[in-house]
Backbone bond lengths (Angstrom), bond angles and torsions (degrees), N, CA, C in turn:
res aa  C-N    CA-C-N  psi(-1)  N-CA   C-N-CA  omega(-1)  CA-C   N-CA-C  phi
1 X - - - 1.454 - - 1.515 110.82 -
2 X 1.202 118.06 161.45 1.287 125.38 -165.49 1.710 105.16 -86.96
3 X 1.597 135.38 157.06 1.263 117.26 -169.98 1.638 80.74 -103.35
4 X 1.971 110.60 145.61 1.085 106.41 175.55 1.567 105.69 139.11
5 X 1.573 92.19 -31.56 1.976 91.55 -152.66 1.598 93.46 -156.53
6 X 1.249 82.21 130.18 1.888 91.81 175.76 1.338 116.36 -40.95
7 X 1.631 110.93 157.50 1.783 111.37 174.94 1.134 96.83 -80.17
8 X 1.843 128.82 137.03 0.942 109.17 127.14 1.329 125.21 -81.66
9 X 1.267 142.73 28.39 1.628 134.26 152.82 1.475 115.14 -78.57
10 X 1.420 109.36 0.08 1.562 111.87 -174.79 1.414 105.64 -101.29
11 X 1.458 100.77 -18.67 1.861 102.23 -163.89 1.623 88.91 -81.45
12 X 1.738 111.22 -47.97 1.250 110.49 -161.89 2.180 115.82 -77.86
13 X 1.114 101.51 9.00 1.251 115.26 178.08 1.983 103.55 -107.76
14 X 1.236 116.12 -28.32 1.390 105.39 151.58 1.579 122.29 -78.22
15 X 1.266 118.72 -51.67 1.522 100.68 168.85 1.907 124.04 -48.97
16 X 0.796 119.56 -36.20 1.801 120.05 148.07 1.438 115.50 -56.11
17 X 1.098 153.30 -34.46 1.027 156.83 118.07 1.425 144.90 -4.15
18 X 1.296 94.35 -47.00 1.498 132.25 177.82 1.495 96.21 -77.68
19 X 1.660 99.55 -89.48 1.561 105.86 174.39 1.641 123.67 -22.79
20 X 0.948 107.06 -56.34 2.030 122.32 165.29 1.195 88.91 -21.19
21 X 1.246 126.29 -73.48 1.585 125.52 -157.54 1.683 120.70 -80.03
22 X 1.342 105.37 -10.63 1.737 109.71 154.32 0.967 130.67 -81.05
23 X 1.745 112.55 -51.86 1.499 108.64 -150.64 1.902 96.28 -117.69
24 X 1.636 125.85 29.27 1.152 119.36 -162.44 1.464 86.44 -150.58
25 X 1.452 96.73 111.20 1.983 102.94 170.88 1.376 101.88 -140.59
26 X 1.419 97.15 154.67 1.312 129.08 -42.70 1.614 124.37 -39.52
27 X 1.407 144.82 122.58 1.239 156.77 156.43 1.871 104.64 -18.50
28 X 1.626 98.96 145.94 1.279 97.79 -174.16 1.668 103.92 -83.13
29 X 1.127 104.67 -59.14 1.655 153.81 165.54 2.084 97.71 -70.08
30 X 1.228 100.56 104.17 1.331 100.47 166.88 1.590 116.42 -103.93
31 X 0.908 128.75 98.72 1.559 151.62 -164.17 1.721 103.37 -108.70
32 X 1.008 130.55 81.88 1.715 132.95 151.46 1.251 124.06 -49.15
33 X 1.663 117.68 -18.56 1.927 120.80 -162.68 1.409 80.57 -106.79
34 X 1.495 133.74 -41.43 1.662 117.08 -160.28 1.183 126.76 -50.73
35 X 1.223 122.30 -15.31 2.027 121.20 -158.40 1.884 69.05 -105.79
36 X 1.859 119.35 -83.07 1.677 118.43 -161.68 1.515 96.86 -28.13
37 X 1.505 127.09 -54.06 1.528 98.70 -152.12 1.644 101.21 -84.53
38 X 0.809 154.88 -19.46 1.759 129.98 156.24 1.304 105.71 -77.32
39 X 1.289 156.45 -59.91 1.935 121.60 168.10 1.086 79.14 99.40
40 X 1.338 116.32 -160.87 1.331 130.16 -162.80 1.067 118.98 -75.42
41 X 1.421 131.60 2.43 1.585 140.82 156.28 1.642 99.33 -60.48
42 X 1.384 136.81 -13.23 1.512 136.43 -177.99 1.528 101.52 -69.64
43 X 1.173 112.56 124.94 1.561 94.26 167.76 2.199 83.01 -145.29
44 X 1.397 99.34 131.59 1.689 118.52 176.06 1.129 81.37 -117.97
45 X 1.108 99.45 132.95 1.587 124.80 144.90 1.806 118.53 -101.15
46 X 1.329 110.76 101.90 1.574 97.07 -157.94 1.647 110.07 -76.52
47 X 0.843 125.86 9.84 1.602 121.45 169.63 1.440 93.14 -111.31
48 X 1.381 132.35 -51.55 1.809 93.20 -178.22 1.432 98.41 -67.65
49 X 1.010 158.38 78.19 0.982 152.84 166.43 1.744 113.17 -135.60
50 X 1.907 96.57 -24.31 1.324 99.63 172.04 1.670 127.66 -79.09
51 X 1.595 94.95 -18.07 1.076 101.46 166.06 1.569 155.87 -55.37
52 X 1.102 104.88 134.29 2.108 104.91 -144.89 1.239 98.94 -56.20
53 X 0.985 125.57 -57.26 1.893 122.67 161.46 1.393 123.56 -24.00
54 X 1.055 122.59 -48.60 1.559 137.54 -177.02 1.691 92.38 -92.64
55 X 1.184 146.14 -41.62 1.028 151.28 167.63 2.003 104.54 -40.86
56 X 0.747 87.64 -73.17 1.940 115.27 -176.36 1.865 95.98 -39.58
57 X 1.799 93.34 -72.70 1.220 76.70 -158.83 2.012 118.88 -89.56
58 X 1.432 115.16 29.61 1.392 137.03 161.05 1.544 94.72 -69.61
59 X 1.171 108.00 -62.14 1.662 120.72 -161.90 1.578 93.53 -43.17
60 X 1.529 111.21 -78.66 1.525 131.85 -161.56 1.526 96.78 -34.18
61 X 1.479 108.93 -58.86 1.343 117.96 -140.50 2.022 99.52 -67.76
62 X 1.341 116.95 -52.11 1.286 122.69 146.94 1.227 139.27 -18.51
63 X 1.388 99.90 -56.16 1.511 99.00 173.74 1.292 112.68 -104.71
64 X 0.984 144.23 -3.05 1.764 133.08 147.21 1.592 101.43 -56.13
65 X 1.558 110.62 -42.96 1.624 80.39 -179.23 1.652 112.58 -87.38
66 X 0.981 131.77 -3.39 1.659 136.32 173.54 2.017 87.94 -81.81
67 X 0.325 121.26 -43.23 1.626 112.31 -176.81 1.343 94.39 -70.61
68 X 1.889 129.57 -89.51 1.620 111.96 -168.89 1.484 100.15 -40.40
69 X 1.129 151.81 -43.14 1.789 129.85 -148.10 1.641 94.46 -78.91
70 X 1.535 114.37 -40.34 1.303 102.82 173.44 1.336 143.02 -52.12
71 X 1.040 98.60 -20.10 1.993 125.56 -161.35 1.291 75.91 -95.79
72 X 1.570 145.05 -76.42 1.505 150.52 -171.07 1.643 92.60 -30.06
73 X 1.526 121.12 -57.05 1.172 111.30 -154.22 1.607 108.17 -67.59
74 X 1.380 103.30 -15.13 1.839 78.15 -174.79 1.824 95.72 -118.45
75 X 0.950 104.84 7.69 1.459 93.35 151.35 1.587 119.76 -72.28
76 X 1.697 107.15 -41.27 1.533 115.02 -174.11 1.783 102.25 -54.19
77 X 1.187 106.19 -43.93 1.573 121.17 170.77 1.368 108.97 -50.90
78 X 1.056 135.26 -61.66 1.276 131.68 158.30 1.201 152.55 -41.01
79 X 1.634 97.15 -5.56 1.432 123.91 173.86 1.295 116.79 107.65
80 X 1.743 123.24 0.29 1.362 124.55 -167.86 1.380 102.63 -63.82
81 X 1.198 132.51 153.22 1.801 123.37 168.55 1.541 108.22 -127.05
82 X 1.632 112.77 -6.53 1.648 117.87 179.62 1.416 122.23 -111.19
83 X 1.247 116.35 130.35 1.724 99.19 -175.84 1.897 94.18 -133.14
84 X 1.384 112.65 130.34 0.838 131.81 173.44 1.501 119.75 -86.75
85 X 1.138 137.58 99.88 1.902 128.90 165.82 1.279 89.46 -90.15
86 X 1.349 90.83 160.35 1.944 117.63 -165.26 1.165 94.05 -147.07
87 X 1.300 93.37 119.63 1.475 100.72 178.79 1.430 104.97 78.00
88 X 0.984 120.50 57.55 1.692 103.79 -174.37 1.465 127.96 -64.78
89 X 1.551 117.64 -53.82 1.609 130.69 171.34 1.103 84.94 80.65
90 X 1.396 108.76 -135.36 1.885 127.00 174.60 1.205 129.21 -61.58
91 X 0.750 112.08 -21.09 1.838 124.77 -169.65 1.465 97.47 -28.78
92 X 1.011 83.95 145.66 1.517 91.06 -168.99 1.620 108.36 -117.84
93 X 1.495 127.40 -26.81 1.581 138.21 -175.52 1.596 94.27 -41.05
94 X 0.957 142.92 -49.81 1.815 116.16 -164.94 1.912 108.86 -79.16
95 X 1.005 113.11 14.14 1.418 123.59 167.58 1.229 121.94 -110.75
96 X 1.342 107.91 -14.26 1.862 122.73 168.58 1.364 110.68 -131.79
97 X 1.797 113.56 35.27 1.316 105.58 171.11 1.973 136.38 -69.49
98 X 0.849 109.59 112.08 1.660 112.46 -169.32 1.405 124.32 -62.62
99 X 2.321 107.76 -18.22 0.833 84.62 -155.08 1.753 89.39 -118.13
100 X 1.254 114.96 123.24 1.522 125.29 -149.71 1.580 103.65 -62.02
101 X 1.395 137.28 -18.84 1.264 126.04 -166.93 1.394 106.49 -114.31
102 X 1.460 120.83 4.07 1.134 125.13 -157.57 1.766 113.99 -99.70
103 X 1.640 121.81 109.26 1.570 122.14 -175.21 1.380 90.67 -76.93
104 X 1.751 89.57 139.96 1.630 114.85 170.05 1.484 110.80 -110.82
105 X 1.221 122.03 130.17 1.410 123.28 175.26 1.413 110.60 -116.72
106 X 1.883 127.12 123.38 1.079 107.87 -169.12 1.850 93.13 -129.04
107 X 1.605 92.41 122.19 1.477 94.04 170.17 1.321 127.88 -105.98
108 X 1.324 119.07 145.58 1.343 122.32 161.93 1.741 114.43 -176.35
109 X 1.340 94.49 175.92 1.731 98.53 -170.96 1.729 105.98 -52.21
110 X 1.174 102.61 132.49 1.304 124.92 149.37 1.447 120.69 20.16
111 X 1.730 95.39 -82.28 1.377 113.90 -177.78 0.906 116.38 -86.07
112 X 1.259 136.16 7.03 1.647 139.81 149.07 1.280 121.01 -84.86
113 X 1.117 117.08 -13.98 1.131 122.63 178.87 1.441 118.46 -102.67
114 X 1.372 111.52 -22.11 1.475 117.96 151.82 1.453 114.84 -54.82
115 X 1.744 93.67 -56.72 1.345 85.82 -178.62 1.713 136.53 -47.90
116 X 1.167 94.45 -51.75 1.798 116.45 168.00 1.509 103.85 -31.15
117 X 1.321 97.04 -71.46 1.534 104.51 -167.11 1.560 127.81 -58.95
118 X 1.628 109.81 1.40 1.508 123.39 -161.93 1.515 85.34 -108.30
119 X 1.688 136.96 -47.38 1.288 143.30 -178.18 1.853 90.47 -66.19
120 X 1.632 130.30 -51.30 1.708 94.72 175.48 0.941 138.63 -40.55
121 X 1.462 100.76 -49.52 1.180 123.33 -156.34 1.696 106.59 -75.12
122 X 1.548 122.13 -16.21 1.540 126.33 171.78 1.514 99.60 -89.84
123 X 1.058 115.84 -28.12 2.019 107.14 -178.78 1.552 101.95 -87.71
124 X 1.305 115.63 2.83 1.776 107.70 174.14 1.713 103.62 59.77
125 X 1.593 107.79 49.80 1.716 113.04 177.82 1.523 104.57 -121.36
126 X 1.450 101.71 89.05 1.430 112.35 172.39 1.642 118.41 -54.77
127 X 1.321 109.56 124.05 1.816 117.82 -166.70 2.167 91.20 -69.61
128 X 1.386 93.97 127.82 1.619 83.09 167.44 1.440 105.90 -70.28
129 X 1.698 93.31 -176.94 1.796 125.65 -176.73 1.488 88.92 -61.55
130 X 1.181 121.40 -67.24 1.388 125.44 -135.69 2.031 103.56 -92.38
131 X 1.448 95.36 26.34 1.423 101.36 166.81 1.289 100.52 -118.89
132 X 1.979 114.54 158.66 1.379 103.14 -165.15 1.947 80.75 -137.51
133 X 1.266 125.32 116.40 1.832 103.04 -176.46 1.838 96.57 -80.07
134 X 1.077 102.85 139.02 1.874 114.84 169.25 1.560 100.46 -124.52
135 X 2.031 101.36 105.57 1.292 112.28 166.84 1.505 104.29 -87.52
136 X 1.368 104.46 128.11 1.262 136.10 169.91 1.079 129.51 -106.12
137 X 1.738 123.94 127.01 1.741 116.19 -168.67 2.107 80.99 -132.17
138 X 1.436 99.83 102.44 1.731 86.47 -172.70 1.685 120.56 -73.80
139 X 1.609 100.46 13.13 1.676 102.87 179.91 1.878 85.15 -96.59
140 X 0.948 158.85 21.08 0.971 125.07 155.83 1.939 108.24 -147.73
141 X 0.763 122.27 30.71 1.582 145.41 174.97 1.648 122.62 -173.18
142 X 1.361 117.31 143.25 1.248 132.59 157.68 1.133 149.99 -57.52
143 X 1.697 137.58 97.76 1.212 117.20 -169.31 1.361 132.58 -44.08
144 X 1.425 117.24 -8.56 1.293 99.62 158.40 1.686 120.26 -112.98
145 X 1.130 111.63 14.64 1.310 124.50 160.14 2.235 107.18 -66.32
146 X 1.892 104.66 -73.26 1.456 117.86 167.44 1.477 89.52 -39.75
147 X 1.512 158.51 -115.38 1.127 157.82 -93.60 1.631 102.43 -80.25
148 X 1.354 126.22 -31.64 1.699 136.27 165.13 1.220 101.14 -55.71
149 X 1.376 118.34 -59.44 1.744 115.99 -163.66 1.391 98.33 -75.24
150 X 1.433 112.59 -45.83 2.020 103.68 171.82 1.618 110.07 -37.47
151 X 1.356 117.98 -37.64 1.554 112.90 -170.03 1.848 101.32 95.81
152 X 1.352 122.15 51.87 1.283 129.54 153.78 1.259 139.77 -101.96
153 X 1.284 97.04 104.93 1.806 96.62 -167.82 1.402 143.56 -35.44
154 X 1.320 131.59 42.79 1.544 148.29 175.84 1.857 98.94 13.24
155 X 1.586 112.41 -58.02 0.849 110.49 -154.38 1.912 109.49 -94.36
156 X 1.160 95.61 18.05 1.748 111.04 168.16 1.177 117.59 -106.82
157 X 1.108 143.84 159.35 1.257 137.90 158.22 1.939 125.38 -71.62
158 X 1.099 111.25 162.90 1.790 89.80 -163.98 2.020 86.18 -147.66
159 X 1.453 106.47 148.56 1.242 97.25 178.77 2.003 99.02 -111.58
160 X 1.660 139.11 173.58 0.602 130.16 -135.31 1.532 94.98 -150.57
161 X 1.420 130.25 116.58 1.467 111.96 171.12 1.980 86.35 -112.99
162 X 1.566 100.55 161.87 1.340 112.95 -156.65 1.618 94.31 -162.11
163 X 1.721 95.86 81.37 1.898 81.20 -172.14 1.672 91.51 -122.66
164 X 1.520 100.06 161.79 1.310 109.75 176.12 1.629 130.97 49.35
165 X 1.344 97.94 8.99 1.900 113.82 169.92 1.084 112.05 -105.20
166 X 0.816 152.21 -67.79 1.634 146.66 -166.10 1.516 106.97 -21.81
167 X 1.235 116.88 -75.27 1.469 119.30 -157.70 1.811 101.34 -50.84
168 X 1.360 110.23 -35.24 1.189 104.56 -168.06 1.718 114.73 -81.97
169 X 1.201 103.53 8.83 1.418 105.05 -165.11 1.982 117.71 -106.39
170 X 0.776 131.12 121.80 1.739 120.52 174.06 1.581 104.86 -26.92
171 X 1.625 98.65 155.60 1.374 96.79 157.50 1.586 133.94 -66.59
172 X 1.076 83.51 -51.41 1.986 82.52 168.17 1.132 124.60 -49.63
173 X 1.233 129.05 -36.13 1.303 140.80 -173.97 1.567 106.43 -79.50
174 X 1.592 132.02 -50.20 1.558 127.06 140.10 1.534 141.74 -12.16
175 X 1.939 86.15 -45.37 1.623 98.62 -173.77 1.437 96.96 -97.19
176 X 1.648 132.08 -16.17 0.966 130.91 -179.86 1.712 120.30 -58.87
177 X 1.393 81.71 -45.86 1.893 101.65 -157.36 1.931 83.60 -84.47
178 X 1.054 122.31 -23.49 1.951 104.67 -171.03 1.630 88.72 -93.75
179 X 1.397 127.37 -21.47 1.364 104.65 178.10 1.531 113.51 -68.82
180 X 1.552 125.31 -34.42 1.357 126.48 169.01 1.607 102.20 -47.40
181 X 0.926 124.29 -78.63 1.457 136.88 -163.10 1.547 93.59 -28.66
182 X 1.398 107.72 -82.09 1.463 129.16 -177.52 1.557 103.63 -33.19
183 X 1.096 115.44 -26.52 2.094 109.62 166.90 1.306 134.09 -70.37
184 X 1.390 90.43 -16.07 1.754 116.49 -162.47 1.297 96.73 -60.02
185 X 1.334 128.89 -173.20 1.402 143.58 -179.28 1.320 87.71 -76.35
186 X 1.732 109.09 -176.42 1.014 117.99 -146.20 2.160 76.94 -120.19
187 X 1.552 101.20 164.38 1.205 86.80 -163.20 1.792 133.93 105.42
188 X 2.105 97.45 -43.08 1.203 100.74 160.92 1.595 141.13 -92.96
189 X 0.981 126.25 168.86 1.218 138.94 -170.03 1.538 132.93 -125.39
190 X 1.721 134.22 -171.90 1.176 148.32 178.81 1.360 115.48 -160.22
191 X 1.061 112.10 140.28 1.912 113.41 169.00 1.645 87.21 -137.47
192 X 1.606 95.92 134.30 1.424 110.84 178.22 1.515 109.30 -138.81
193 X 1.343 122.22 163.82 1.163 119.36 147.54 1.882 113.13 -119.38
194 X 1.556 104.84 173.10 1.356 102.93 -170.32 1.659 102.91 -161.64
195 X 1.451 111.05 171.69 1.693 112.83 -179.19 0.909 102.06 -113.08
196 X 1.228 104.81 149.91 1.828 108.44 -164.13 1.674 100.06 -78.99
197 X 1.146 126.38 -167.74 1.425 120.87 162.76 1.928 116.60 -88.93
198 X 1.437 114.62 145.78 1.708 93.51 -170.68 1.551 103.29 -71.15
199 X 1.048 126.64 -38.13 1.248 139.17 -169.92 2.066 110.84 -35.17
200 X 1.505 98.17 -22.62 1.501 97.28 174.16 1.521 97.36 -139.29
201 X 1.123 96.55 46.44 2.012 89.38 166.96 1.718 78.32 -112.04
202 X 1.561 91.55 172.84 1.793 113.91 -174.63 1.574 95.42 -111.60
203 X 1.433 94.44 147.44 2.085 121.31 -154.62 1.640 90.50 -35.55
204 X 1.673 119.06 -32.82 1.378 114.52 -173.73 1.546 138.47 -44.11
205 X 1.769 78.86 -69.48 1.727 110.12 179.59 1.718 93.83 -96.78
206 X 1.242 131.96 30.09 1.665 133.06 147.19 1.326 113.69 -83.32
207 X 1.503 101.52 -35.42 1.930 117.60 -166.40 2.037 95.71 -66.28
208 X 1.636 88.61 -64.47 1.515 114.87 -165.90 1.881 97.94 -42.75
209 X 1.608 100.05 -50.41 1.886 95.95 165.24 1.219 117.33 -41.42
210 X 1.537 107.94 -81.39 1.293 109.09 -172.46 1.635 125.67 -45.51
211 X 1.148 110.90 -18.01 1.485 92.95 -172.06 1.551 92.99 -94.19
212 X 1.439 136.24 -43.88 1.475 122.43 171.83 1.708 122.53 -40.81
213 X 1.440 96.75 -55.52 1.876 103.95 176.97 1.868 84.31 -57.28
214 X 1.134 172.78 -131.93 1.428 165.30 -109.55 1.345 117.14 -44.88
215 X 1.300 115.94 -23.69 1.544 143.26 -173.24 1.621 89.38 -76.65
216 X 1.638 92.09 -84.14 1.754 95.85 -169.54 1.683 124.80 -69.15
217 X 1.607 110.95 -7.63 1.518 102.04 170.34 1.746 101.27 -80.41
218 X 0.834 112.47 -20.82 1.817 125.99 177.49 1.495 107.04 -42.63
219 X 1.263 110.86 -52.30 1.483 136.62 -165.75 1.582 94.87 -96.64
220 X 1.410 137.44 6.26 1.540 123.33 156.46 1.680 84.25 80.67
221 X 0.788 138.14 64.15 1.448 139.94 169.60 1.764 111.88 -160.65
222 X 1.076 118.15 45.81 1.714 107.75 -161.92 1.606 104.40 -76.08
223 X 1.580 100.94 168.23 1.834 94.23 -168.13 1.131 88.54 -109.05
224 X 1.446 108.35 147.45 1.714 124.09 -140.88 2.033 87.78 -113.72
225 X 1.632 109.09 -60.78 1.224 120.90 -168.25 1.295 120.22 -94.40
226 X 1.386 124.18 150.34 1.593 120.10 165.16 1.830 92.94 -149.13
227 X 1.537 88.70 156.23 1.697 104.38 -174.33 1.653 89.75 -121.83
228 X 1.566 122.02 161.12 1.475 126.28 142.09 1.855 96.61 -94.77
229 X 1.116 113.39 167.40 1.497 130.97 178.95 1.739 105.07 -46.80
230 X 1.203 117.85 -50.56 1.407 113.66 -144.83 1.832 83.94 -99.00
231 X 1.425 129.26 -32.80 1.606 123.74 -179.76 1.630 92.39 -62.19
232 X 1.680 143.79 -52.90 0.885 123.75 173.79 1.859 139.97 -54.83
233 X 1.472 96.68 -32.89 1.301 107.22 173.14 1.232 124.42 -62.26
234 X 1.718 118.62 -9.63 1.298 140.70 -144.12 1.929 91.56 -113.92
235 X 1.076 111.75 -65.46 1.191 128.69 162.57 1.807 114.24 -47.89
236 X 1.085 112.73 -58.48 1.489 103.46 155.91 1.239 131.24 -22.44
237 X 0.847 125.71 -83.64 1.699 167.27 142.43 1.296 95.38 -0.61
238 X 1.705 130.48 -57.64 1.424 147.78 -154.49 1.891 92.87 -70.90
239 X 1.692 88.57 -62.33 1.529 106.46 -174.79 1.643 108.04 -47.65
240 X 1.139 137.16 -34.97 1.408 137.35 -157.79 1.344 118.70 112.56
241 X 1.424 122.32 15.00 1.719 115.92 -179.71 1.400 103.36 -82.12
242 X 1.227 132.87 150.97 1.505 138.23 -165.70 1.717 98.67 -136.22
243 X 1.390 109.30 -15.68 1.933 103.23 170.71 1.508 105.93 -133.13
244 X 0.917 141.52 107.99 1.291 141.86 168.36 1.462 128.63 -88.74
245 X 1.268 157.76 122.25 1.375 147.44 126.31 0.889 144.10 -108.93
246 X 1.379 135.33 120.93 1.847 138.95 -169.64 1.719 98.35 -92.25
247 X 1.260 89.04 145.34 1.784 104.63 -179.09 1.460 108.14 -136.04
248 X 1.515 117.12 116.62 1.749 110.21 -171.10 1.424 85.62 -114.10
249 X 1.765 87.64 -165.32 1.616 97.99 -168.46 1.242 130.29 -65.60
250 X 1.171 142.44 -6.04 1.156 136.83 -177.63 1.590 108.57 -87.60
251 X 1.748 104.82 -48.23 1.584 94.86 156.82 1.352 129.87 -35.37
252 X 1.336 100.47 -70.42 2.101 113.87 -176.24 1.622 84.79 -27.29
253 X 1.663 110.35 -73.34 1.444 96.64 -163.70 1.137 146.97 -57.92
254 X 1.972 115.76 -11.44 1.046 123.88 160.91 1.788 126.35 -60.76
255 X 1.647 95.05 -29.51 1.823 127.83 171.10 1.029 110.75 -34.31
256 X 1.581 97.40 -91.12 1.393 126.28 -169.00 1.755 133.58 -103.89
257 X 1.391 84.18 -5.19 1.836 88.81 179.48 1.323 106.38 -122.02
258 X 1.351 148.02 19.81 1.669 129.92 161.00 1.328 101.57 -22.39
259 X 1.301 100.75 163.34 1.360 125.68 155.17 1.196 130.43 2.25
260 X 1.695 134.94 36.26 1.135 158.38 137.12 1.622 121.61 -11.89
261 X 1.251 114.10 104.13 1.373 106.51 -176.43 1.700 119.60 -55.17
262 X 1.246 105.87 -45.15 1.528 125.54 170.50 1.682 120.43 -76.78
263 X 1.281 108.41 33.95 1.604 117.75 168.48 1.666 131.46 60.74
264 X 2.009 89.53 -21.44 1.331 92.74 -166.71 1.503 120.04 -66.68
265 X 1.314 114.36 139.82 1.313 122.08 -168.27 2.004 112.03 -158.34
266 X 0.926 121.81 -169.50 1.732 113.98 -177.65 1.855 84.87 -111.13
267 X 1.908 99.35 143.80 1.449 89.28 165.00 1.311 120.04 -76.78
268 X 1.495 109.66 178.72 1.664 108.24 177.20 1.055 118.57 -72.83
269 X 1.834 133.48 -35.30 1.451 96.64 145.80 1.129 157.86 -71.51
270 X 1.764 106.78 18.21 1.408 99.08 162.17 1.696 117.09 82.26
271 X 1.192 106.94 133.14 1.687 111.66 -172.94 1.793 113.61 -115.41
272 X 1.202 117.30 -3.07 1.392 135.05 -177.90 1.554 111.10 163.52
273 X 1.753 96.64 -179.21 1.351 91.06 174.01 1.438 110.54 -128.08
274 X 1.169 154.49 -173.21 1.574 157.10 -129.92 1.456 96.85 -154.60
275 X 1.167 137.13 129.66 1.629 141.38 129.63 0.951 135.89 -145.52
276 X 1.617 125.74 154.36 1.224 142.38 -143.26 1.575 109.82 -147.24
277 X 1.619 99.80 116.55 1.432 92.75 -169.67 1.611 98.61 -132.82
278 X 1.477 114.61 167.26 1.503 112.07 166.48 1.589 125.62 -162.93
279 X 1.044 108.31 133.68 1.450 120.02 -175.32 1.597 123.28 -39.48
């Protein structure tokens, strides 16, 4: 996204979001703030809604975040007490946080975060204590410069959700932000998702790329990066991760979609891939 001006990939990843919680029962991702905080900016259309496209990417979008909150949860078990979103947009988890001792830090540009905060403040969704917002403009400060002035404990360990940025981001700027992480105490972590490279997707899920990357450069958002599994694991490794695991679609669907009366599930080619790494 451009620095300056709200995402729209953030607005349009809460309205999927939203929808999750209408037209998908039982919900993968149970979210109560998603539909109140867009208000009458919600608009479902319940027949495009049946559509396998809109189908697909409800699924994805759900369970990347039911997967990072999960990974959070047993880090929190583990003693983590900090959770970082990157890139936040909408996200909605520090308004339905479960786990009572746990600081949320949610970063992102400026004007998204204005933005965000203008849609609370119309759904009457008071920001808790134990959220801290860190506006971030990364052309002129450091994520770990923003995360000091946020008030994040360097000397704790912190876990990391990281959804829906990567692809859009340079490489350097990828290897930048996991080399911070990878400094953190020991203990911390990341859950990300990412696009594979097309060069080894099959003629199928190459098409299903291409027409999304046309979608989102459309919208002034084009996806900048792609990893194969083992160039990321490699890069991991570089950064300081010492446990790694990637989870694609067929996993998610073993996850979160059994035996679903309502079909929903990720297709087989797949809409991204999932990883989880930790210091």
């Amino acid at each position: 996204m451009e620095t300056g001006r709200a995402s729209r990939t953030a607005f349009r990843v809460a309205m999927r979001r939203a929808a999750h919680q209408l037209v998908d029962h039982p919900p993968v991702l149970h979210d109560p703030i998603a539909v109140p905080l867009l208000g009458l900016r919600l608009q479902v259309d319940a027949v495009r809604e049946t559509d396998p496209v809109s189908r697909a990417f409800r699924a994805f979008m759900a369970a990347r975040s039911r997967l990072a909150e999960d990974y959070l949860a047993g880090a929190v078990a583990a003693g983590v007490g900090q959770y970082v979103v990157l890139g936040a947009g909408l996200d909605t988890f520090a308004y339905r946080n479960p786990h009572r001792h746990l600081r949320v830090f949610e970063v992102d540009f400026p004007a998204t975060q204005e933005y965000k905060r203008a849609l609370l403040a119309d759904a009457g969704i008071v920001a808790p204590r134990n959220l801290t917002f860190v506006p971030l403009d990364f052309e002129r400060k450091t994520l770990a410069e923003g995360l000091s002035e946020g008030g994040l404990d360097a000397r704790l360990p912190a876990f990391f959700g990281w959804l829906g940025v990567v692809p859009y981001l340079s490489l350097e700027a990828c290897r930048a932000t996991l080399s911070t992480i990878g400094q953190m105490q020991p203990g911390s972590g990341v859950c990300f998702d990412y696009a594979l490279a097309p060069e080894i997707l099959s003629p199928t899920r190459r098409a299903a790329h291409e027409a999304l990357a046309a979608r989102v450069a459309a919208a002034g958002e084009p996806f900048r990066t792609f990893f194969t599994p083992e160039a990321l694991n490699s890069d991991l490794s570089d950064a300081g991760f010492t446990r790694i695991e990637q989870v694609d679609s067929e996993q998610l669907n073993a996850l979160y979609f059994p035996d679903r009366a309502d079909g929903l599930r990720l297709p087989s080619e797949g809409l991204g891939m999932m990883a989880a790494a930790w210091v």
